[in-house]
C-alpha positions as CSV (number, residue, x, y, z in Angstrom):
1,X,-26.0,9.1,-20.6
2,X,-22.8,6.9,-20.6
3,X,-22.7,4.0,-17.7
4,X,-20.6,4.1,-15.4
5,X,-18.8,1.3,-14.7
6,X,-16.8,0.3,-10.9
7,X,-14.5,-2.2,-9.5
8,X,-16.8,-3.9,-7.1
9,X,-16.9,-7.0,-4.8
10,X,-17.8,-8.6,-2.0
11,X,-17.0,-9.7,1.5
12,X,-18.7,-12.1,3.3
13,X,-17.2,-14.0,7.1
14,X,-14.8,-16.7,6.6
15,X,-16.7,-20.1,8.2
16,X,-13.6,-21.8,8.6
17,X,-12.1,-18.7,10.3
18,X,-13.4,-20.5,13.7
19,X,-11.7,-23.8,13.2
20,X,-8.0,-22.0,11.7
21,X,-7.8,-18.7,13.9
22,X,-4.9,-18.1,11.4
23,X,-7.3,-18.2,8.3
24,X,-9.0,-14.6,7.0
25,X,-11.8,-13.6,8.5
26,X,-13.4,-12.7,5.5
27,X,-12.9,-13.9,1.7
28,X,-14.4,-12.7,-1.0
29,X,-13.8,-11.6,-4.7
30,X,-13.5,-8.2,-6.7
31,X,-14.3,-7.8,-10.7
32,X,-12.3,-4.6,-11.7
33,X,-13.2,-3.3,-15.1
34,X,-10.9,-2.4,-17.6
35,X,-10.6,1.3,-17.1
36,X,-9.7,0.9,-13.2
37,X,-7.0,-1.8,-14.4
38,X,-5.8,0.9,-16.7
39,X,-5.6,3.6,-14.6
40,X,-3.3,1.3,-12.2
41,X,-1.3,0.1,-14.9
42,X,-0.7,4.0,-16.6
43,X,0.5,5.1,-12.7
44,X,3.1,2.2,-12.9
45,X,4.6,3.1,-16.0
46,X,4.7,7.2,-15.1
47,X,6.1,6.7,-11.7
48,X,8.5,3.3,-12.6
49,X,7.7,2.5,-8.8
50,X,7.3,-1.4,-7.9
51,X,4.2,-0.7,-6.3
52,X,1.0,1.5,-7.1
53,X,-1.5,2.7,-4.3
54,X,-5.2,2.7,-4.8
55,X,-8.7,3.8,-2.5
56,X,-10.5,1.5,-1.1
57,X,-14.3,1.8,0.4
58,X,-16.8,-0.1,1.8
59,X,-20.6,-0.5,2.4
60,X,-22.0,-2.9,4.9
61,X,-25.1,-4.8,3.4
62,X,-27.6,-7.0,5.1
63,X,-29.9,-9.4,3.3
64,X,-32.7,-10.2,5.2
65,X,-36.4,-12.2,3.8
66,X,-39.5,-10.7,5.4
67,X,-37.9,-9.6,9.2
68,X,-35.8,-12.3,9.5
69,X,-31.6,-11.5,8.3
70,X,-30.4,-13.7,6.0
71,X,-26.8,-12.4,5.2
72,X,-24.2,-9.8,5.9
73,X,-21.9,-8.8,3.5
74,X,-19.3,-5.9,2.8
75,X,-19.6,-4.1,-0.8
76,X,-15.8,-3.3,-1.8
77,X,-15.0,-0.8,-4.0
78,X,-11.4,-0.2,-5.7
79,X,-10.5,3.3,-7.7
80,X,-7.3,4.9,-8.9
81,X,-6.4,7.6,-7.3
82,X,-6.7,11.0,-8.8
83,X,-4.5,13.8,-9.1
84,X,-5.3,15.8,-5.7
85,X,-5.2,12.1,-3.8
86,X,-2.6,12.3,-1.5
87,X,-0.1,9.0,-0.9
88,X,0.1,7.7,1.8
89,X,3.0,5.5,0.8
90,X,6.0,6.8,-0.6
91,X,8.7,5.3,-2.8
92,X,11.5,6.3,-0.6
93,X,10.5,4.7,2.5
94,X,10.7,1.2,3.0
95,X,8.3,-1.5,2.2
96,X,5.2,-1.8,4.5
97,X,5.3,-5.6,6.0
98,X,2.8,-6.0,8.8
99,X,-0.7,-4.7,9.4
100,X,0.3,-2.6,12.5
101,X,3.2,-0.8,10.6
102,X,0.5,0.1,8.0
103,X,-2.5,1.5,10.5
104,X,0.2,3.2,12.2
């Protein structure tokens, strides 16, 4: 059986996000393996675009010891998109630059 490798990290609440409102209000970090990587960089080169789109999910985790909670975390997962992905940003339109132009 071949392993199956994934582009996983982790996101846990920012601390210092109370004291800096303008901080994150999470941080974390991703490891992407090689093949993930490749599949970015292969999309690049075919398309010659400046940019290259990728799916994102999520799991929420919570650590706990016995009853008690202990931690709360967000598993984050990164993949190329395959062939019957659609875009949802295109080349000819311009540049996303704020969070509300992208979630509308």
């Amino acid at each position: 059986m071949a392993k199956f490798d994934r582009s996983l990290g982790g996101l846990r609440t920012n601390p210092n996000h109370i004291n800096n409102p303008k901080s994150p209000d999470g941080l974390g970090r991703i490891l992407f393996n090689r093949d993930t990587i490749q599949q970015l960089y292969e999309e690049l080169q075919q398309t010659g675009n400046s940019k290259v789109e990728a799916k994102l999910a999520c799991w929420n985790n919570v650590k706990t010891v016995g009853k008690r909670e202990v931690d709360r975390f967000l598993t984050i997962e990164v993949q190329a998109l395959s062939s019957s992905d659609k875009h949802w940003w295109e080349p000819e339109k311009p540049s996303v630059t704020s969070l509300e132009e992208f979630f509308n």
